[in-house]
N, C-alpha and C positions, 0 to 999 in steps of 0.2 A: 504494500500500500504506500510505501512514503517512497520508494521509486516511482510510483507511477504520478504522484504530487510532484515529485524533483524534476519529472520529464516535462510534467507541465507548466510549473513556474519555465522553465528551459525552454519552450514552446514561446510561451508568452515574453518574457525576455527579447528572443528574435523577433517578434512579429513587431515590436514594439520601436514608432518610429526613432530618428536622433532627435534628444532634447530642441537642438534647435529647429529643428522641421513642426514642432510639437510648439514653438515658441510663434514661429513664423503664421502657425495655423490659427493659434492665438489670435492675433494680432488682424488676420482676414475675418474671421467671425466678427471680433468685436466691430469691423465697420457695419454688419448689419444689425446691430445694436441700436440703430438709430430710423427714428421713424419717415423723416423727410430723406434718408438716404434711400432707404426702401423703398418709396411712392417715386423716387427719381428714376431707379431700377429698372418699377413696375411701367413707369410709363415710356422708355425705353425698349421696352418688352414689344413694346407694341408697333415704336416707328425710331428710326435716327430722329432727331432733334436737335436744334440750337437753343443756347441756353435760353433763348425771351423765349422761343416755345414754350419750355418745360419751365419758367416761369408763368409762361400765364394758363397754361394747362394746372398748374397745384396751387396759380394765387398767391404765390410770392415774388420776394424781391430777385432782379438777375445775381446781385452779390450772394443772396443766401443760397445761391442755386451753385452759384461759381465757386464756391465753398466748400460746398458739399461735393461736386462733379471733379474735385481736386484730393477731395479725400479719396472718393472713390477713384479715379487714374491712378492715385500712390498705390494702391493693392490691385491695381491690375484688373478693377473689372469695370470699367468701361474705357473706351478709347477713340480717339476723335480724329475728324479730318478737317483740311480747310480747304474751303470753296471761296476764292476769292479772300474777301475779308470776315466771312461767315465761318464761325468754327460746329461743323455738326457731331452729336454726340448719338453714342451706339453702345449696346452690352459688347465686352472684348471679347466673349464666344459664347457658345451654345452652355457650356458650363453654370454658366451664371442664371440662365434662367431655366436651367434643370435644379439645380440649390434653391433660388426661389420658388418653384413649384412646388419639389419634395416639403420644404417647410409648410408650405400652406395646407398639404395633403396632410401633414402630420397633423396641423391644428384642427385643422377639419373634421379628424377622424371622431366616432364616439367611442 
């Protein structure tokens, strides 16, 4: 019995990622910690946009937008183009709105 315990702490050990990948994953979650990052996300989900867009699609200011769309580019999940002097913003892959969904399916469930 305490070898078959020892193989599996030993199991778990390997499977278990490095601290810092564990830090790094940290550190992604906590951007969706926040509710106007989320509603940026969601509405992104839907079309590319420039930030007065997705201003005036959620009703706020372009700073508060610009703000946020800077948080989110630092973790890598959305990323942008320029058209002329227009900068349009987009999810940075399919990744991001499979996490968004999985979550809301979680909350959904009974």
């Amino acid at each position: 019995m305490k070898m078959m315990k020892k193989d599996l702490i030993t199991r778990i050990e390997d499977a278990m990622p490095p601290e810092e990948e564990l830090t790094d994953l940290t550190e992604f979650f906590k951007v969706f910690g926040d509710v106007t990052r989320l509603r940026i996300l969601h509405v992104l989900q839907v079309s590319e946009l420039c930030v007065q867009d997705i201003a005036d699609v959620l009703g706020m200011s372009q700073s508060a937008i610009s703000h946020q769309l800077r948080v989110l580019k630092a973790q890598d999940l959305v990323k942008r183009r320029r058209e002329g002097k227009i900068i349009y913003y987009s999810l940075a892959d399919d990744h991001i709105s499979t996490i968004l969904s999985t979550g809301l399916n979680h909350i959904e469930e009974e």
